[in-house]
C-alpha positions in Angstrom: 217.0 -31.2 299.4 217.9 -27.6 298.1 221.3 -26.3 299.4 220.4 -23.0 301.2 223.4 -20.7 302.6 222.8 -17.1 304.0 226.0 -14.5 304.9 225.6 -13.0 307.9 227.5 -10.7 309.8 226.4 -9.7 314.1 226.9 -6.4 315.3 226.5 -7.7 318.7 227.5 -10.6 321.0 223.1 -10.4 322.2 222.3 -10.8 318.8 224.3 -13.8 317.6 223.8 -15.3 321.3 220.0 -15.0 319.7 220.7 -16.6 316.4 222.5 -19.5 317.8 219.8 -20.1 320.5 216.6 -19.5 318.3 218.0 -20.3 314.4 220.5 -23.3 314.8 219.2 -24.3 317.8 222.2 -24.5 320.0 221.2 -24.8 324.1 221.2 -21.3 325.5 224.3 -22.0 327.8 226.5 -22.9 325.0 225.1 -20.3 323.2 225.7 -17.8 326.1 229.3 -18.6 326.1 230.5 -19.0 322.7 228.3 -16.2 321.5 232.2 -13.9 320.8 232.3 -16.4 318.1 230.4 -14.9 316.1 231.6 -10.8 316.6 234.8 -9.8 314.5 237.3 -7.2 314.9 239.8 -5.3 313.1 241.9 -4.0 315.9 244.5 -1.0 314.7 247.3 -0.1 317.0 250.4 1.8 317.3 253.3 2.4 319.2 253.6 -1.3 320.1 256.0 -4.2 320.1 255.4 -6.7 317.5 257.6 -8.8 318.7 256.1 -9.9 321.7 252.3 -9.6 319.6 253.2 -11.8 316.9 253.8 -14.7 318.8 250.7 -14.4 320.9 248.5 -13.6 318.2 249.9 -17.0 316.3 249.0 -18.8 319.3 245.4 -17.2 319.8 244.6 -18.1 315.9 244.2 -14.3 315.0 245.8 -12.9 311.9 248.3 -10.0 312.3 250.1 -7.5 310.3 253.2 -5.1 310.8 254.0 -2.4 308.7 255.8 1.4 309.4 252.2 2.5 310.2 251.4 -0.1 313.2 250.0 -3.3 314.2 246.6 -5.1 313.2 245.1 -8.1 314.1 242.4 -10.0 312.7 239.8 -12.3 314.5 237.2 -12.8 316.2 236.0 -11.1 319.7 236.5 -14.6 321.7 240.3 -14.8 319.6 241.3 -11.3 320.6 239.9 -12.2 324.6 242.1 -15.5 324.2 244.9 -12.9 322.8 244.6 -10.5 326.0 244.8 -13.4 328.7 248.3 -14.1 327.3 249.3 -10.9 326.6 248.6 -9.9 330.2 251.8 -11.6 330.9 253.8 -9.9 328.9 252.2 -6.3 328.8 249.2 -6.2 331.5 248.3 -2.6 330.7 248.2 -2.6 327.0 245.8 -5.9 327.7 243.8 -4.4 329.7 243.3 -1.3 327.2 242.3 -3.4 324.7 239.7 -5.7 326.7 237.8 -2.4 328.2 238.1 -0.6 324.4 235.8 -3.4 323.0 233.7 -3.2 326.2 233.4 0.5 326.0 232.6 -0.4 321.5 230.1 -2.7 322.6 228.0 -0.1 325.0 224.8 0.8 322.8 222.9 2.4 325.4 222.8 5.1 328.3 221.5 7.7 330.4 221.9 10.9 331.3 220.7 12.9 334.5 220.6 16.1 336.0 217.9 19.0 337.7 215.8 15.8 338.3 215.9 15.0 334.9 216.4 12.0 333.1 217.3 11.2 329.2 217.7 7.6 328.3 219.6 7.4 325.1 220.1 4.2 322.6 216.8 2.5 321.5 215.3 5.9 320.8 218.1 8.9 319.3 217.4 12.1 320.8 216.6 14.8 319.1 218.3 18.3 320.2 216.3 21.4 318.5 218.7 24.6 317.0 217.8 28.0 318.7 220.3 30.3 317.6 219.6 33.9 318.8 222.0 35.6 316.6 222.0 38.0 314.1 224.5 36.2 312.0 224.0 32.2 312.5 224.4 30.4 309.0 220.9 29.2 308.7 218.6 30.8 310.9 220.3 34.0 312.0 218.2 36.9 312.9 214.7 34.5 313.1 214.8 34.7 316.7 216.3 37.6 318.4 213.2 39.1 319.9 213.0 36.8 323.4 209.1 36.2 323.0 210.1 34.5 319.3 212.9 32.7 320.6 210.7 31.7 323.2 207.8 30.2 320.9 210.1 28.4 318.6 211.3 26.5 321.5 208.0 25.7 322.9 207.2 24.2 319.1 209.9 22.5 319.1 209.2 20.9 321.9 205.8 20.3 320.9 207.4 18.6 317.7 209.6 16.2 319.2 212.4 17.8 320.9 214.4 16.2 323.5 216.7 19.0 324.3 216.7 22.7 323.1 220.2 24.1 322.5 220.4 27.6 323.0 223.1 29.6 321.0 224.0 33.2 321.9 227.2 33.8 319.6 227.5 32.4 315.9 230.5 30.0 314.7 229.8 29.9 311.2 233.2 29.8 308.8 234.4 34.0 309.5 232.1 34.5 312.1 233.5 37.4 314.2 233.7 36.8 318.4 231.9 38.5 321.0 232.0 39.4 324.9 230.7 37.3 327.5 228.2 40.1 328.7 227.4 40.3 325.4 226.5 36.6 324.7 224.5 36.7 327.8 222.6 39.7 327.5 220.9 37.1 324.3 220.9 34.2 325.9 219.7 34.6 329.7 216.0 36.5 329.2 215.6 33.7 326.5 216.5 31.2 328.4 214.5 32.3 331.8 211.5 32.3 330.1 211.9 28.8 328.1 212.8 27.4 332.1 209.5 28.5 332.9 207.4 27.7 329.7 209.0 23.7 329.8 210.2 22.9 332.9 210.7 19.1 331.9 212.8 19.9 328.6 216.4 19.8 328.5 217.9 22.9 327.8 221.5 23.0 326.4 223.3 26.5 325.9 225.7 26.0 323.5 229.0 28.1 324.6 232.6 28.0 324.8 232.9 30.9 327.4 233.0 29.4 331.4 231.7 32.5 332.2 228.2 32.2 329.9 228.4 28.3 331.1 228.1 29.0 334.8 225.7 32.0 334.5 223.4 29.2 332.6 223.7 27.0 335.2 222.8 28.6 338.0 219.5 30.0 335.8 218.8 26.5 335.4 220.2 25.1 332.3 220.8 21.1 332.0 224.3 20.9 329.8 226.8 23.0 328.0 227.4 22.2 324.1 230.9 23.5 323.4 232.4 23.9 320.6 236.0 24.0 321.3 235.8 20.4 323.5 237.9 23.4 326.4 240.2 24.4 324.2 239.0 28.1 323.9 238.2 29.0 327.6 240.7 26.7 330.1 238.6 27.8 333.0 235.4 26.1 330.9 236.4 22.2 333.0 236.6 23.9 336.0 232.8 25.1 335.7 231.3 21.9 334.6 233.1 20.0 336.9 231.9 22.5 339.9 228.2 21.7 338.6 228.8 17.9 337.0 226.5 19.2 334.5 226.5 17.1 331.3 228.7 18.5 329.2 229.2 18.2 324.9 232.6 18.0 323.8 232.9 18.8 320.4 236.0 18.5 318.2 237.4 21.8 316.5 240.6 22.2 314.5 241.5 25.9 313.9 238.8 28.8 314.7 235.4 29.9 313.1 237.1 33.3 312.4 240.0 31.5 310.5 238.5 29.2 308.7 238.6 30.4 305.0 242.0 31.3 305.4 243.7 28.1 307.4 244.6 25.2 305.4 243.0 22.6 306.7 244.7 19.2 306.6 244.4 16.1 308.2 247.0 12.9 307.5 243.8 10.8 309.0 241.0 12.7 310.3 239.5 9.9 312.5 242.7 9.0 313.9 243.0 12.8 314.8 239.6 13.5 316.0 240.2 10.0 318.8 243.5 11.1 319.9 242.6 14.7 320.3 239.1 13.4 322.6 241.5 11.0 324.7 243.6 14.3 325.5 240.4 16.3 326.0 238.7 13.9 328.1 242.0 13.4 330.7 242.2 16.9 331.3 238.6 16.7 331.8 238.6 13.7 334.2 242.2 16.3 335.9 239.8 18.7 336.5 237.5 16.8 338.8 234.7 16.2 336.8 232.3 13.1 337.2 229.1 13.8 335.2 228.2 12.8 331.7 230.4 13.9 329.0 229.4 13.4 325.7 231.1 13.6 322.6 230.9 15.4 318.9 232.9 15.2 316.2 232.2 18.7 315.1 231.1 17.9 311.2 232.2 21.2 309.7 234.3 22.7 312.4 237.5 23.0 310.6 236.8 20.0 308.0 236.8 20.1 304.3 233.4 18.6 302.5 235.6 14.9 302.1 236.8 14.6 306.0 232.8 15.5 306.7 231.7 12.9 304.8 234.9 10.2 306.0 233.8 11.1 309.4 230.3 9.8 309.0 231.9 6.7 306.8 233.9 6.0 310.1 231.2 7.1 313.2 231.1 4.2 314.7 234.9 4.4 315.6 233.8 6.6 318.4 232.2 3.6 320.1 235.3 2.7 321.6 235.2 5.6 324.5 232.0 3.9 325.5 230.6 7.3 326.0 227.0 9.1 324.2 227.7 10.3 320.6 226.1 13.8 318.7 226.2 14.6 316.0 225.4 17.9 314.0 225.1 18.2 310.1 221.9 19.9 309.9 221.8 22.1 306.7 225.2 22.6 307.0 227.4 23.7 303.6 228.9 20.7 302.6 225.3 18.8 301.9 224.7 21.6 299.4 228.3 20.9 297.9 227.2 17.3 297.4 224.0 18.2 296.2 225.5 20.6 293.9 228.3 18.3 292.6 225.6 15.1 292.1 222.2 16.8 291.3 224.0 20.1 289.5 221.4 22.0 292.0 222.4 25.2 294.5 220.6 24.8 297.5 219.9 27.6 300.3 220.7 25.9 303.8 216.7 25.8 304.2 216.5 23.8 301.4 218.9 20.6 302.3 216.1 19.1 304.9 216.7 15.5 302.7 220.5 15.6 302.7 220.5 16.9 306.1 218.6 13.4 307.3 220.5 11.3 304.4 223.7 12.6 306.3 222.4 11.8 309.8 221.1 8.7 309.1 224.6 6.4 308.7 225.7 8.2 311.7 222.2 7.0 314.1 222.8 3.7 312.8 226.5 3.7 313.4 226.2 5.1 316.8 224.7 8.4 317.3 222.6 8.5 320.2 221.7 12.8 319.8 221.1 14.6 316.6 221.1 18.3 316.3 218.8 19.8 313.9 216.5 22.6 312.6 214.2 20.8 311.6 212.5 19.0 314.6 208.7 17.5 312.8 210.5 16.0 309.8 213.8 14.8 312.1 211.1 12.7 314.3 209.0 11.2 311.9 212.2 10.1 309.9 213.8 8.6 313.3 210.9 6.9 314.2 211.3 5.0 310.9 215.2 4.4 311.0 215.2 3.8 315.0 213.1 0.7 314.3 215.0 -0.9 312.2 217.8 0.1 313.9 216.9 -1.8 317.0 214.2 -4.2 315.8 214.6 -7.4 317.5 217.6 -5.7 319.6 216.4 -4.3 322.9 
């Protein structure tokens, strides 16, 4: 007989429960319960005592390294859950951490609710449609200032596909200038009264910083607040969202649009920045009463150079381990035209990066993202419906 070998490697304890039950033809209750065989895990940690984790992790069979820049162990899921039950003698809280980290990484799906409204997200990524009524937005700024336009690009938008319509009253491309409140709302609110009427059914996202815009929204009937500052630009911004437990986008920002092209921007490890700055976000947010749906965005562009856009797709699936909904935003955004530019030797107009815009999103979906935010709604579906297939074939 022919020898035959295959290497495979599980995302998920479901789906090697499935190839051990179906494939080797293991009984299902073995399969059930040894199915952490077959999931492995670099885990990365700081601030901890090695000498109380090397000897447990010898005596769970995991590998494990020490250096000056932490702690890692090696193994698979079961290992690291034989690991826990003896560190919880020695350190209960940094065992429990660990355990509900991997829980949280293993979460694929969810849903969000609010105004009677429903959004499951996981086997199908939801699509959130760009309305920027500013003169000044990057890609699309001027296109829609007149309320009866802004209006009708939503409503085909949402005849294309989308999910949710984010509304955006105040640009924060690099050296973007601020505005006032009133300002901000004397675009957003006629706009976004008459889209409440024209699609009662569709989300609708205003995407703000300001608590002030954010609660005027609200009580006019808008579903969630996108911000771009994750509450770092308006403090009284978690005390609104957590009055209406709206869902609420917090979106990672290093610097400020208006400072951008003058800031150096530096990160010693962006990922490791981006996850300890969310943990510090999402405490004060959890402080401050709220108990809706947060959501998280790493805020591609928003003070990042081209290379820390590009690690932070690389890495997206690192997020998994707040267990929470993932967006993420790269439509037509500058860097896609630097790597077009440096590869192809082709400038590009931010219209013209529709096929980096979905090469870009399309490691992220399959490394977590459950909402995209585009322009480009009709070519975003089609391309999802392809990718979200394969994504989840055989999965859900």
């Amino acid at each position: 007989m022919l020898f035959y070998m295959m290497v495979k490697h599980f995302e998920s304890r479901d789906a090697f429960y499935r190839f051990l039950k179906e494939k080797v033809g293991i009984f299902f209750r073995e399969a059930y319960d040894r199915a952490f065989e077959g999931i492995f895990h670099v885990i990365y940690l700081k601030n901890v005592k090695p000498e109380i984790l090397f000897p447990l992790a010898k005596q769970a069979c995991l590998h494990a390294f020490y250096g000056e820049g932490g702690f890692v162990l090696c193994g698979s899921e079961a290992k690291i859950r034989d690991f826990c039950s003896l560190l919880v003698k020695e350190d209960k809280a940094l065992a429990l951490e660990i355990l509900q980290k991997l829980q949280n990484y293993r979460k694929r799906s969810f849903k969000i609710q609010y105004n009677q409204k429903i959004l499951p997200l996981g086997i199908k990524t939801a699509i959130m449609g760009v309305l920027n009524i500013t003169p000044d937005s990057f890609s699309d700024g001027g296109l829609y200032l007149k309320p009866s336009e802004a209006v009708k690009r939503a409503v085909q938008m949402a005849e294309e596909g989308a999910d949710i319509i984010d509304i955006g009253g105040e640009s924060t491309r690099p050296g973007s200038q601020r505005i006032e409140a009133q300002e901000e709302l004397e675009r957003v609110l006629p706009v976004l009264k008459e889209i409440r009427k024209e699609l009662p059914k569709v989300w609708i996202s205003i995407d703000t910083y300001k608590a002030q815009v954010a609660e005027a929204c609200l009580q006019e009937g808008a579903d969630m607040i996108n911000d771009i500052s994750g509450g770092t630009f308006d403090l009284n911004m978690y005390n609104v969202v957590a009055k209406y437990n709206c869902p609420y986008v917090i979106t990672h920002i290093k610097g400020r649009p208006e400072t951008w092209k003058e800031m150096p921007i530096v990160y010693e490890d962006v990922m490791e920045e981006i996850i300890l700055w969310f943990e510090e976000r999402l405490k004060a947010l959890e402080e401050s009463g709220y108990k809706s749906q947060a959501i998280l965005d790493p805020g591609i562009g928003f003070g990042k150079l081209p290379e820390h856009n590009v690690e932070i797709l690389k890495r997206f699936d690192e997020l998994r381990l707040f267990g929470l909904p993932l967006l993420v935003g790269v439509s037509r955004k500058s860097f896609i035209g630097l790597v077009i530019e440096g590869l192809l030797k082709k400038k590009t107009e931010p219209k013209e990066r529709l096929y980096g815009s979905l090469g870009a999103l399309a490691l992220a979906v399959i490394k977590g993202a459950h909402i995209v935010r585009v322009h480009d709604v009709k070519e975003t579906r089609e391309f999802l419906a392809l990718l979200d297939t394969v994504r989840t074939y055989g999965e859900f």
